[in-house]
N, C-alpha and C positions, 0 to 999 in steps of 0.2 A: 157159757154166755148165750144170752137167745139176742141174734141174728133177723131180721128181715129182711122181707122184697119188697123192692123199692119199684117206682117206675121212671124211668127215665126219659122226655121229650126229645127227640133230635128230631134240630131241623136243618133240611138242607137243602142249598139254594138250588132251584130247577129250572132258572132263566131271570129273563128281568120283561117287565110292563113297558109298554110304548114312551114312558117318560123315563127309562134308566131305573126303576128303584127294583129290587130285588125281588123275587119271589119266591117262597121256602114251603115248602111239603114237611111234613111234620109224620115220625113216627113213633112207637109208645116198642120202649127194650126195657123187659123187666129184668131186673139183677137181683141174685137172692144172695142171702150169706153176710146182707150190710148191717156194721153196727152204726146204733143212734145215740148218742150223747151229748153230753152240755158241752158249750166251747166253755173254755177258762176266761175269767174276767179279763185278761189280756189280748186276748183274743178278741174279745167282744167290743175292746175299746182299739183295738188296733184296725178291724173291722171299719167303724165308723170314721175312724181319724183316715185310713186310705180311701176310702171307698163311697163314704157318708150312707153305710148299711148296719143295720144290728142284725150282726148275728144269734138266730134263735137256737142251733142244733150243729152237730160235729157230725160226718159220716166218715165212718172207718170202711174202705174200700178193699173189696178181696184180690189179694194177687191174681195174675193171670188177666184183670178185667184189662179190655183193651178201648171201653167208651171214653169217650171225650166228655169232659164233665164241668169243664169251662163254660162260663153262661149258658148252660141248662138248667130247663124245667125239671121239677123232683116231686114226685108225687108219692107221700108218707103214707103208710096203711094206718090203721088204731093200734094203739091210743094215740100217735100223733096226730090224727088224720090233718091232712090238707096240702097245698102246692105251695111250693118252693121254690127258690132260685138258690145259683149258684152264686156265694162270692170269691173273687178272687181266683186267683190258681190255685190245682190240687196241687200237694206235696206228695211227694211220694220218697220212699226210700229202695234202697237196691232188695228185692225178695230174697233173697241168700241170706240176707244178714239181719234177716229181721224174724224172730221166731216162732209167733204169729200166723192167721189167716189173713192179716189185712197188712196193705204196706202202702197203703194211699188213705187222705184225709182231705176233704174239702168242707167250705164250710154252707149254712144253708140259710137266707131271710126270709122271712113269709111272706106270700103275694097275696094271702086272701085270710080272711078273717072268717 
């Protein structure tokens, strides 16, 4: 199966502005070894009914990763190229029991055309 690096935005907050609102520094952690696929029609429509998002893409996440992947930015190589958001929660299953490289799946919408 061919695998990509993805790149993955975290941000995280480094104080707040004189009026309370937050302020976030932003870094770029690239993960390699992720697969890319289509979510299932179920998926796509369960997406939009929780969330009011269509999901474009599935990423199957490698054991061992320890990023937080809840509302982040995702940034696809080619052929997908472009940025992404996260919807929803990852899934994940227990690594022992899955016999596989990947045992996490989130899903992704597009932010830019």
């Amino acid at each position: 199966m061919k695998t990509v690096e993805v790149e993955l935005i975290k941000k995280t907050q480094t104080g707040t502005d004189p009026l309370g609102q937050p302020i976030y520094t932003t870094e770029t952690v690239k993960v390699g070894g992720v697969l890319v696929g289509e979510p299932t029609s179920d998926e796509i429509n369960n997406a939009i009914a929780m969330y009011g998002k269509r999901a474009v893409y599935t990423l199957a996440i490698p054991k061992g990763d320890a990023n937080i992947w809840e509302d982040t930015t995702v940034i696809l190589p080619a052929p997908f190229s472009g940025t992404y958001r996260t919807i929803g929660y990852t899934t994940a299953g227990i690594e022992e029991n899955i016999p596989l490289k990947w045992n996490k799946k989130v899903k992704l919408e597009r932010i830019n055309e």
